[in-house]
C-alpha positions as a Markdown table, in Angstrom:
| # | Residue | x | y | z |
|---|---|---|---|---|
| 1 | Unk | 67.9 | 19.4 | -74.7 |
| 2 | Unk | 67.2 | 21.2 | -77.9 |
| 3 | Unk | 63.7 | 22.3 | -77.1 |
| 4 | Unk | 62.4 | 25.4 | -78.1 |
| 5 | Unk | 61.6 | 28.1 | -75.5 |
| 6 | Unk | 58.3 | 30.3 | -75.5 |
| 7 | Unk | 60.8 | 33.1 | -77.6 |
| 8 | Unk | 61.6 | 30.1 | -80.1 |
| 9 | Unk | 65.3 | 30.0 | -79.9 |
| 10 | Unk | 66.8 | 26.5 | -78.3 |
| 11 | Unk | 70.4 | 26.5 | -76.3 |
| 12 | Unk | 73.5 | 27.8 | -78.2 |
| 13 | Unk | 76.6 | 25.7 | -79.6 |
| 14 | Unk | 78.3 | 26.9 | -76.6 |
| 15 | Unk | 75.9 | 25.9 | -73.4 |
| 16 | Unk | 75.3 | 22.7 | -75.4 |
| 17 | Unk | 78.8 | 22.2 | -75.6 |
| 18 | Unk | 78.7 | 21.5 | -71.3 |
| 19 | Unk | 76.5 | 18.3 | -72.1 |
| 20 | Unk | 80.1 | 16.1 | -71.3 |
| 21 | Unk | 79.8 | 17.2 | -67.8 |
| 22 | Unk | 76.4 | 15.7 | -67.4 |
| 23 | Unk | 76.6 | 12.5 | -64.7 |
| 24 | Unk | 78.4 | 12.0 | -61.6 |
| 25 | Unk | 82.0 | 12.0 | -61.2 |
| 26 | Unk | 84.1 | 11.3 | -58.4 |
| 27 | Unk | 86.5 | 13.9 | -57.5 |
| 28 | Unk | 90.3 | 14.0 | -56.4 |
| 29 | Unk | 93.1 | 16.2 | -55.9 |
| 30 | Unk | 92.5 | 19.2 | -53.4 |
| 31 | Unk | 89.3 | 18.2 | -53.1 |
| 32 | Unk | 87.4 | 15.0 | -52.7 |
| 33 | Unk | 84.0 | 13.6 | -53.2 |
| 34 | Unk | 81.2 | 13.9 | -55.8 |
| 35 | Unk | 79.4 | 16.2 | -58.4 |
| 36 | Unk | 76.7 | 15.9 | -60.6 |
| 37 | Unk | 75.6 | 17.8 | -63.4 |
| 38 | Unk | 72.0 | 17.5 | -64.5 |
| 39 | Unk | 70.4 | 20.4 | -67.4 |
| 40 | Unk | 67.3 | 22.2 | -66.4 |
| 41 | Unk | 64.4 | 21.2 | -68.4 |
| 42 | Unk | 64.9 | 23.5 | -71.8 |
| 43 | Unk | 68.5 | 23.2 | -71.5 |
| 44 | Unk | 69.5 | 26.7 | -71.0 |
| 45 | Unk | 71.1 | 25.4 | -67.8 |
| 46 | Unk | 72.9 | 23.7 | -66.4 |
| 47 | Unk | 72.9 | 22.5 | -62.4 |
| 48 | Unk | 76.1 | 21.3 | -60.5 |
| 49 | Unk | 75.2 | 19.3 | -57.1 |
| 50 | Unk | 78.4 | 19.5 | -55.0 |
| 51 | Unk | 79.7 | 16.9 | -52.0 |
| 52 | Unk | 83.0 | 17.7 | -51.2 |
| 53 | Unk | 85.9 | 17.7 | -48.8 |
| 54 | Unk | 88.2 | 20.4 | -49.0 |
| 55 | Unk | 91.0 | 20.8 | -46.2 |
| 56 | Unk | 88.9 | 18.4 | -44.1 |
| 57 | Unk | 85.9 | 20.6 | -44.3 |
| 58 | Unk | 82.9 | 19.9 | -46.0 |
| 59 | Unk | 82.0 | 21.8 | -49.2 |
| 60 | Unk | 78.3 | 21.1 | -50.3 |
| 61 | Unk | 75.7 | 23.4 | -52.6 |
| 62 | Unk | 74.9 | 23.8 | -55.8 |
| 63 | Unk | 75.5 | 26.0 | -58.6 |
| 64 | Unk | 73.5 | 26.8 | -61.6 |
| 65 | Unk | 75.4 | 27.5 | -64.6 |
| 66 | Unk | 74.1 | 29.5 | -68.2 |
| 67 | Unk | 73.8 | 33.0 | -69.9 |
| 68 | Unk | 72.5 | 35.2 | -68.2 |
| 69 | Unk | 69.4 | 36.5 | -69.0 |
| 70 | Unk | 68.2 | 39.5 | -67.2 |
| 71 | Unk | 64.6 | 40.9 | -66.7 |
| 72 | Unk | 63.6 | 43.2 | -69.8 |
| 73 | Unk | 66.5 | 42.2 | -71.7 |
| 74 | Unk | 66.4 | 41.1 | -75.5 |
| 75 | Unk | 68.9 | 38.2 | -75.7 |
| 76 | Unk | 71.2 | 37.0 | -73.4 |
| 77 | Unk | 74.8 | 37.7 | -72.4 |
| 78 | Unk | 78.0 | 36.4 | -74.4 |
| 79 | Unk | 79.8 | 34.7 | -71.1 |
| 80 | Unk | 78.5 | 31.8 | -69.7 |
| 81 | Unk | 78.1 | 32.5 | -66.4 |
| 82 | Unk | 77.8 | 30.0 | -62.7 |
| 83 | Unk | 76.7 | 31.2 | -59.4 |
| 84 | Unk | 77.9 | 28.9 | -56.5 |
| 85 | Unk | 75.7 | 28.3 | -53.1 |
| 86 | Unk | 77.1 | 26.6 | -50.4 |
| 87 | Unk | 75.9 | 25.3 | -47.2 |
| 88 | Unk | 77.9 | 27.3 | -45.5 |
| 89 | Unk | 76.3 | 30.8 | -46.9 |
| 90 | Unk | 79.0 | 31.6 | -49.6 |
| 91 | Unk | 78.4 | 32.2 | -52.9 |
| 92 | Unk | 81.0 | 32.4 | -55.8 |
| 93 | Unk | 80.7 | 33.7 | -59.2 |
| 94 | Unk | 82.3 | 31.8 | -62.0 |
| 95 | Unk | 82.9 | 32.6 | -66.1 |
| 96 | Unk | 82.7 | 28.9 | -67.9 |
| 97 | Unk | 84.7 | 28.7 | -71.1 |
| 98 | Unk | 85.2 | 24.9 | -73.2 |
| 99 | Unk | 86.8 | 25.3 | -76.7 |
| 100 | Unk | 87.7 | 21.5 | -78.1 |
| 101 | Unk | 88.7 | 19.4 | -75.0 |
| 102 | Unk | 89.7 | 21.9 | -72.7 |
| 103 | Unk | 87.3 | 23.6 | -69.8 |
| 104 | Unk | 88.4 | 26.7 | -68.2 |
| 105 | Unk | 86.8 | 27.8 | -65.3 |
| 106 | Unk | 87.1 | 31.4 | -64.1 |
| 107 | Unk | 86.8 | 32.8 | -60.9 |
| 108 | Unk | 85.0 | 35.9 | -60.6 |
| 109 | Unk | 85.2 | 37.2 | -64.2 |
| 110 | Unk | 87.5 | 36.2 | -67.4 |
| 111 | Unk | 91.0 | 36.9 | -66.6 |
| 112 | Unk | 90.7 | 36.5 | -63.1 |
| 113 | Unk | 94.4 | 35.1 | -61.7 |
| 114 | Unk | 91.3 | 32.2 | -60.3 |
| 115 | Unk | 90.8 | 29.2 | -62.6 |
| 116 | Unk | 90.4 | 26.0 | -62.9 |
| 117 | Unk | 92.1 | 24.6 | -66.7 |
| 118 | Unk | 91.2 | 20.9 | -67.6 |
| 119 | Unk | 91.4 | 18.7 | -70.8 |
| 120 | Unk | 88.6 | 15.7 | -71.2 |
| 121 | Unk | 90.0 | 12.2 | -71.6 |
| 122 | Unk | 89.5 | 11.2 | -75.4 |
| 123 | Unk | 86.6 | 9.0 | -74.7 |
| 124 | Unk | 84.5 | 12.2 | -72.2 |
| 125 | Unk | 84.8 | 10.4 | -69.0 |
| 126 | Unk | 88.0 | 11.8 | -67.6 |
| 127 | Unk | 88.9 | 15.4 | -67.0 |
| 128 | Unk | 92.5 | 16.4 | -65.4 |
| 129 | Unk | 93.6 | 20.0 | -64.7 |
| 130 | Unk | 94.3 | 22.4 | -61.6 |
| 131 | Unk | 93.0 | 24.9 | -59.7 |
| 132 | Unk | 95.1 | 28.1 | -60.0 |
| 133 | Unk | 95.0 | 30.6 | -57.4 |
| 134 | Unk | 97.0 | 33.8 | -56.9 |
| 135 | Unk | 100.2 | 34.0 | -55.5 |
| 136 | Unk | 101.3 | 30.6 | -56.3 |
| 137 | Unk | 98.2 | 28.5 | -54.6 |
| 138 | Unk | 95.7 | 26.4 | -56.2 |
| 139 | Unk | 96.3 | 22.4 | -56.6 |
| 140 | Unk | 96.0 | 19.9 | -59.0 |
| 141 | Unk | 92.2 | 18.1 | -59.9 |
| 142 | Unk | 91.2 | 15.5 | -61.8 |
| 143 | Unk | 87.3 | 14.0 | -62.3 |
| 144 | Unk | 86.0 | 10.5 | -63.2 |
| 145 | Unk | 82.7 | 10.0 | -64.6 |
| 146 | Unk | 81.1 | 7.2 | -62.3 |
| 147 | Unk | 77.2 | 7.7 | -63.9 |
C-alpha cells in the first residue's frame, strides 16, 4: 500500500488511515447485506462493492473513495472524497473523515445535515453508528467484519 507513484509521493496518513475498512462486513440496521473494501493498486484508493437491502429494495454499486486529483493539478485536495454508483443510475457524493476510532461520513460536502458517525470496536472488526438525515430521519447501523 505504500508504493511510490510515478510523482514519488506514496498515500497520506489520512487515506492510509481507511485500511480498517478493508474486508467484507456484513451489514445491519436500515440496511442489510454486504460490503467490501478492496485499495486500488498504489493505494491512493479506495473501492467499496455494495449488496444491500434498503426498504426492501436492492441497493448495489460501487464507490471509489480518495483525494481528488484533477487533470493539470499539482497535488491533490485536502477532503477525502467518495463517488457512489448504483445500479439503479444514482450517484452520491460523500466527504470521508476518521480521527482515532471514529468515521464520519458526509453526505454531499462537510457539514452537510447527511452523515453517517461510527466508532470501531477496540479490536477493528466492529463499527456501530447511524445514519443521520435531515429533519429527524436517518437510522441506526452497525458492520461486522466477516473477511
Amino acid at each position: 500500500m505504500t508504493e511510490l507513484t510515478e510523482q514519488g509521493v506514496g498515500p497520506d496518513e489520512q487515506v492510509k488511515a481507511l485500511d480498517r475498512l478493508v474486508g467484507r462486513w456484513q451489514v445491519e440496521g436500515g440496511t442489510e447485506g454486504t460490503v467490501t473494501y478492496r485499495w486500488l493498486d498504489g493505494g491512493h484508493f479506495l473501492v467499496q462493492d455494495v449488496d444491500l437491502t434498503q426498504h426492501g429494495r436492492p441497493v448495489t454499486g460501487m464507490e471509489v473513495i480518495g483525494r481528488e486529483h484533477p487533470f493539470g493539478a499539482e497535488t491533490p485536495g485536502d477532503e477525502i472524497t467518495s463517488r457512489f454508483y448504483g445500479s439503479q443510475g444514482q450517484t452520491f457524493d460523500y466527504v470521508y473523515e476518521i480521527e482515532g476510532d471514529t468515521l464520519t461520513i458526509w453526505g454531499g460536502e462537510k457539514g452537510s445535515p447527511a452523515y453517517f458517525r461510527g466508532t470501531f470496536a477496540a479490536d477493528g472488526n466492529r463499527l456501530t453508528g447511524a445514519w443521520v438525515y435531515p429533519g429527524g430521519g436517518g437510522y441506526d447501523s452497525a458492520m461486522t467484519r466477516v473477511g
